[in-house]
C-alpha positions as CSV (number, residue, x, y, z in Angstrom):
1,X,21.4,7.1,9.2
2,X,18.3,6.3,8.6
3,X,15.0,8.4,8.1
4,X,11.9,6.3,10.7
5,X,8.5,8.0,10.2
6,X,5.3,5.8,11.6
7,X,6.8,2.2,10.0
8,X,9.5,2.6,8.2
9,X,13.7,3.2,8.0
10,X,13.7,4.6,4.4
11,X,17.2,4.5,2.2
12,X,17.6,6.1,-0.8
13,X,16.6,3.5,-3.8
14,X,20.2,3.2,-4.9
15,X,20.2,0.4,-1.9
16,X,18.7,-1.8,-4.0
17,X,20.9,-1.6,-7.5
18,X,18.5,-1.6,-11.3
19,X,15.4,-0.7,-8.7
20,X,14.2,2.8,-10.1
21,X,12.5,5.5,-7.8
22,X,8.9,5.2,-8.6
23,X,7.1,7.7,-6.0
24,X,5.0,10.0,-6.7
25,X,5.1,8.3,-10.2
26,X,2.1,8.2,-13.2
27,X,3.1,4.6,-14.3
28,X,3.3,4.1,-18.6
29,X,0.2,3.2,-20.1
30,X,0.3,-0.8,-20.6
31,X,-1.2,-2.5,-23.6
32,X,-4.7,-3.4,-21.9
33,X,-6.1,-0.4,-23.0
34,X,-5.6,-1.5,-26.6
35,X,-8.4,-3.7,-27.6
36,X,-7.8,-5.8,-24.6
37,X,-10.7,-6.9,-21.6
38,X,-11.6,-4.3,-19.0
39,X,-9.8,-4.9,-15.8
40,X,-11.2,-6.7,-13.3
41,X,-11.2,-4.1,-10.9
42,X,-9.6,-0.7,-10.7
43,X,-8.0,-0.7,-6.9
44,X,-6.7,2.0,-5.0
45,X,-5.2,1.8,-2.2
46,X,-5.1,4.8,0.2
47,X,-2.8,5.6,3.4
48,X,-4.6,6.7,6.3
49,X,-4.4,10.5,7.4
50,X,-2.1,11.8,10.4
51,X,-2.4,11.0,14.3
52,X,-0.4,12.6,17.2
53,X,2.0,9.8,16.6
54,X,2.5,10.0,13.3
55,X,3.5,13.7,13.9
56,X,5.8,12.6,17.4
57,X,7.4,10.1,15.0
58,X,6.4,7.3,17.3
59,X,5.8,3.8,16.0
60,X,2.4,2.9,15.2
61,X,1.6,-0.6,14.5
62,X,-1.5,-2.1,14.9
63,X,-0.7,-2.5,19.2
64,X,-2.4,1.1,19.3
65,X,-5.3,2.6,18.3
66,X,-5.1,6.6,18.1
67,X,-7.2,8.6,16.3
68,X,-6.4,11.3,13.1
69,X,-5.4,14.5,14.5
70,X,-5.9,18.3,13.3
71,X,-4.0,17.4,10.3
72,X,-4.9,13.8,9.9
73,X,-8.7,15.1,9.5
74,X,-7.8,17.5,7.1
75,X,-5.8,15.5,5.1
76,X,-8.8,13.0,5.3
77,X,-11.4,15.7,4.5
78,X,-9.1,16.8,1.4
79,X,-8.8,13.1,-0.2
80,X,-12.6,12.5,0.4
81,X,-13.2,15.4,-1.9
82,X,-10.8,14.1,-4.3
83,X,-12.6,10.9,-4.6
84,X,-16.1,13.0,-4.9
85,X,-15.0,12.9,-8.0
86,X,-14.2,9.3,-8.8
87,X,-16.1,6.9,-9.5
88,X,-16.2,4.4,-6.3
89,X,-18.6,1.3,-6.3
90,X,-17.4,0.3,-2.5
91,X,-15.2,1.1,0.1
92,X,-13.2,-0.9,2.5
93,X,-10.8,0.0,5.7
94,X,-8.5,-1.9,8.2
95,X,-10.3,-2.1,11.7
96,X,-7.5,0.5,13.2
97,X,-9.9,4.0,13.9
98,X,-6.8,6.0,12.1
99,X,-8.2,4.1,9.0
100,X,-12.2,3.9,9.4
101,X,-12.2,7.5,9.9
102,X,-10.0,8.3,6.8
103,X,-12.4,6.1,4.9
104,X,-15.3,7.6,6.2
105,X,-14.7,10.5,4.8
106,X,-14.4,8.8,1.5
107,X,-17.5,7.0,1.9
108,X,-19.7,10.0,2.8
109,X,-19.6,11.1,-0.8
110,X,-20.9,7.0,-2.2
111,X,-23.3,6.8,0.9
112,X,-24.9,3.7,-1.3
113,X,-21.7,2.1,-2.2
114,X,-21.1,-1.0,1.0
115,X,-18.8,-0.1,3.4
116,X,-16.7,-2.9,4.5
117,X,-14.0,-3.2,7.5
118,X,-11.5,-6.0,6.9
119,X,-9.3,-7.1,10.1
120,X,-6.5,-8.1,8.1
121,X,-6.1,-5.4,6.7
122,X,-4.2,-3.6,9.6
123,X,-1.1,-2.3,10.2
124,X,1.8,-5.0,11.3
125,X,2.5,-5.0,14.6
126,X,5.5,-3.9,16.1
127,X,5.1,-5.9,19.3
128,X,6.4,-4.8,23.0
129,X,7.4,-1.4,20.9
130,X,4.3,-0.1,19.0
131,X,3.8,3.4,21.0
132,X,7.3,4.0,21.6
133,X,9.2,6.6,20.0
134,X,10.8,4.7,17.3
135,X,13.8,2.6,18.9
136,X,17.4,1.1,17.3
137,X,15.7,-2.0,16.7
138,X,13.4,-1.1,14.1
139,X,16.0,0.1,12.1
140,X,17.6,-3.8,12.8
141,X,14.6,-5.3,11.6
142,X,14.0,-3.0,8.2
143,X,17.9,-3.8,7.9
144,X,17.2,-7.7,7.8
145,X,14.1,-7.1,5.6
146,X,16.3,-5.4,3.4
147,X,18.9,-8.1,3.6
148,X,15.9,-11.0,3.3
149,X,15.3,-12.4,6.3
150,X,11.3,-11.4,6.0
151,X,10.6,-13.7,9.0
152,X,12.6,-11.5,11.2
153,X,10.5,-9.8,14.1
154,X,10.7,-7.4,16.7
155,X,9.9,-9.2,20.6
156,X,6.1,-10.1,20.3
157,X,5.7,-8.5,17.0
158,X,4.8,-9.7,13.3
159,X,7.2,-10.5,10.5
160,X,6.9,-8.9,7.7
161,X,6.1,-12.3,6.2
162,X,3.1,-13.0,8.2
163,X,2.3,-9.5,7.8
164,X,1.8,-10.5,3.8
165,X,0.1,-13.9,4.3
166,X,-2.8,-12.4,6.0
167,X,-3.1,-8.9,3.9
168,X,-2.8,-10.6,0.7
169,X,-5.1,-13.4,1.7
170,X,-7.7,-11.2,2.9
171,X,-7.6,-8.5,0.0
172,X,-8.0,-11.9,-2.6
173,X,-11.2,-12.6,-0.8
174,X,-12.4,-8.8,-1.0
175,X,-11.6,-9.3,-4.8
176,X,-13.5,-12.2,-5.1
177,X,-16.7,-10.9,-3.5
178,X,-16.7,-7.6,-4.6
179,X,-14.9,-7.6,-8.1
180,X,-15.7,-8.0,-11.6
181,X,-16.9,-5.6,-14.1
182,X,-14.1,-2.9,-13.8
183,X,-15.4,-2.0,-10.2
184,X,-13.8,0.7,-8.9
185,X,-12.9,-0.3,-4.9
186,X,-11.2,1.7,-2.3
187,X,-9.2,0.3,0.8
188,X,-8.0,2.5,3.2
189,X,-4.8,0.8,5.2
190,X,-1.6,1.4,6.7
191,X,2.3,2.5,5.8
192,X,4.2,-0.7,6.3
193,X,1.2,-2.6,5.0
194,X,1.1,-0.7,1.8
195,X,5.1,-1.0,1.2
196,X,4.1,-5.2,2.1
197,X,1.2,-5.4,-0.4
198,X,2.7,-3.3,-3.2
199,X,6.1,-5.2,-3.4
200,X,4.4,-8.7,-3.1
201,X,1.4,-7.5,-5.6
202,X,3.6,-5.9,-8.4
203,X,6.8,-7.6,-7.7
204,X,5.6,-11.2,-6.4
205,X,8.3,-10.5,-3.6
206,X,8.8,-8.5,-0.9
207,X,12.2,-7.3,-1.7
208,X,11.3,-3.6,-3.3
209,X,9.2,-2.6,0.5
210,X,11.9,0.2,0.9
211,X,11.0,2.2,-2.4
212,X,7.1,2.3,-1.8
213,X,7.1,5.8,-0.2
214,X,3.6,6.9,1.2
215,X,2.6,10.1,2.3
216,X,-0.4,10.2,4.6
217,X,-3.6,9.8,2.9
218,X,-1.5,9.5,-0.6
219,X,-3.3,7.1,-3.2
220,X,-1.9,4.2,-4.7
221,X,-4.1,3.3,-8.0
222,X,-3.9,-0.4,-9.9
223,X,-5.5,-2.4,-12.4
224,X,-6.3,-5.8,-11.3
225,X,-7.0,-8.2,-14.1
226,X,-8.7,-11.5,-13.6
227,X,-7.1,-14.3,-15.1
228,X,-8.9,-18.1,-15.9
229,X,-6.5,-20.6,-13.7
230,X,-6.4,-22.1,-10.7
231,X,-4.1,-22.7,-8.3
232,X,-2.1,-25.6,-9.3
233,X,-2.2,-23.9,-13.0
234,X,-0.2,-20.9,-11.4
235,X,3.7,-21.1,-11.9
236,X,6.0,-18.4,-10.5
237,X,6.6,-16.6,-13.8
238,X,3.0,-15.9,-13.7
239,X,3.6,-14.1,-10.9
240,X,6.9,-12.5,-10.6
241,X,8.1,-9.3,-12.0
242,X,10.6,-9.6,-14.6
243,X,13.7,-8.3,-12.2
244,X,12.8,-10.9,-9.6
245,X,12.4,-13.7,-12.3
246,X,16.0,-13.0,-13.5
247,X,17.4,-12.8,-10.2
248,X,15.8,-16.3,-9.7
249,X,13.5,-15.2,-7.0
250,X,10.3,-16.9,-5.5
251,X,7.1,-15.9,-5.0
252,X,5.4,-16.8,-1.0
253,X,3.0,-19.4,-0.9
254,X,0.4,-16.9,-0.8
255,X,1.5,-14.8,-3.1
256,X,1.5,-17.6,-5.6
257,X,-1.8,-18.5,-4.4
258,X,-3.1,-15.0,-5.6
259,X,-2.0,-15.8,-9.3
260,X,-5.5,-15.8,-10.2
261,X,-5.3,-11.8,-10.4
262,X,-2.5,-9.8,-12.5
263,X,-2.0,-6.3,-10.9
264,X,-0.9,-3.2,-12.7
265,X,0.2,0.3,-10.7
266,X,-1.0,3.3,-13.0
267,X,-0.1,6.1,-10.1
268,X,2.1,5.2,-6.8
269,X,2.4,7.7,-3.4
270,X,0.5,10.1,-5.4
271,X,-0.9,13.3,-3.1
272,X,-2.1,16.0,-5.3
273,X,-4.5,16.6,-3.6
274,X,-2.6,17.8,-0.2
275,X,-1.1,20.7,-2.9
276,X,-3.1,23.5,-0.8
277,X,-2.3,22.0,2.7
278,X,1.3,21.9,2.0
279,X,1.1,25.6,0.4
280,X,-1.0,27.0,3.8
281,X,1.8,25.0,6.2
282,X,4.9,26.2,4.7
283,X,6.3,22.9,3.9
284,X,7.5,21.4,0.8
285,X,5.0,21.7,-2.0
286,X,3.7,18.2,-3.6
287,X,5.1,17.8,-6.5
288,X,2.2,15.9,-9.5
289,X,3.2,12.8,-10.0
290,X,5.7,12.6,-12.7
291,X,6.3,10.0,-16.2
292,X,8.2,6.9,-16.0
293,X,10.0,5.7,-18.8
294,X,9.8,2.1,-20.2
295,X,12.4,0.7,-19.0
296,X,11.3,1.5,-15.2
């Protein structure tokens, strides 16, 4: 059966064969830090913190607007300490309030650092279902994802398609005007959004969505390099992953259009910093994120 939390019918990774289980994962050092140019930008990419629906396991697209709860706050106030620590040179967040007031608490600690609300950022919507406890269907629709059919939608929803076309179109304009020089740049955004943008950023496809777990207000951090082509320059090599390239796969329209930037994940899902909240709420303690080999 599957396992539905705000936006998502998780199976275990073994649904998707050679795909290894990367949450919660310190990725292995690549060989840009070995004489090579600085990235571009060093990204991260944050989850929002918890609402009421999160918690009633109702589905929360971008069709409703609710605000963090108790928890959500906390779990907002704890990652905005974490990154009191980081170095942050601006700060970005989908229009959804779930997100803005995550951020906020991120920004309060770079108060001179631009703040920046991007619209496509936000969560997909789930159509005529967003704010109902999470029906049959969804698990349908993460089914034909799963299976490839990314254009499939729910009634008066978004595919997870166009759900990619507009994030990764809107994030390659936040990296054009706010990149460059190894800035470090924080966007706060949404479940489904982040499993979108870190299958079709690392992979070049969407296919690998189901194994990009994220815990609220968990922190997803990548090197983005910058490279010197344009468009027509890009092929799909440039692009791809190595696994999708040998299963013959091809990058969207979009995605290929993004070719200008390499990204690189360093940690995935990571939550560290929710160690103490976990510990005073009797649940399952966060584990540090852990090595990867190699060859995954």
């Amino acid at each position: 059966m599957c396992v539905l939390h705000e936006d998502t019918c998780s199976r275990p990774s073994s649904a998707h064969p050679g795909m290894a289980d990367i949450n919660a994962a310190v990725m292995p050092q690549s060989n840009s830090d070995s004489g090579a140019p600085a990235p571009y930008v060093t990204l991260f990419l944050v989850r929002h913190g918890e609402t009421h629906l999160n918690a009633s396991h109702v589905l929360q697209g971008s069709g409703v607007d609710p605000p963090l709860n108790a928890t959500g706050n906390e779990q907002a106030r704890l990652v905005g300490e974490r990154f009191s620590r980081e170095q942050v040179d601006g700060v970005a967040s989908s229009w959804l309030l779930r997100a803005r007031e995550t951020a906020q608490y991120i920004h309060k600690y770079h108060p001179h650092t631009p703040f920046q609300v991007i619209p496509d950022l936000a969560e997909i919507h789930w159509g005529k279902f967003d704010g109902v406890a999470i029906p049959t269907d969804v698990a349908k629709l993460v089914d034909a994802w799963k299976d490839g059919n990314f254009d499939a939608r729910l009634p008066d929803g978004e595919s997870a398609a166009e759900a990619e076309a507009r994030a990764v179109s809107a994030l390659g304009r936040y990296l054009d005007e706010q990149g460059g020089g190894n800035r470090h740049l924080v966007i706060v955004l949404h479940g489904r959004l982040l499993r979108i943008l870190l299958s079709s950023l690392l992979d070049g496809v969407l296919d690998r969505m189901p194994i990009y777990e994220h815990r609220n207000t968990c922190v997803n951090e990548l090197r983005v390099y910058r490279r010197n082509i344009g468009p027509e320059e890009t092929t799909d090599a440039a692009v791809l992953a190595p696994w999708a390239r040998d299963a013959g796969r091809q990058p969207s329209k979009v995605r290929r259009a993004l070719g200008r930037y390499h990204f690189e994940a360093v940690r995935l899902n990571d939550a560290h910093h929710l160690a103490k909240l976990d510990a005073s709420q009797a649940v399952a303690p966060t584990s540090l994120p852990t090595p990867l080999t190699a060859s995954q």
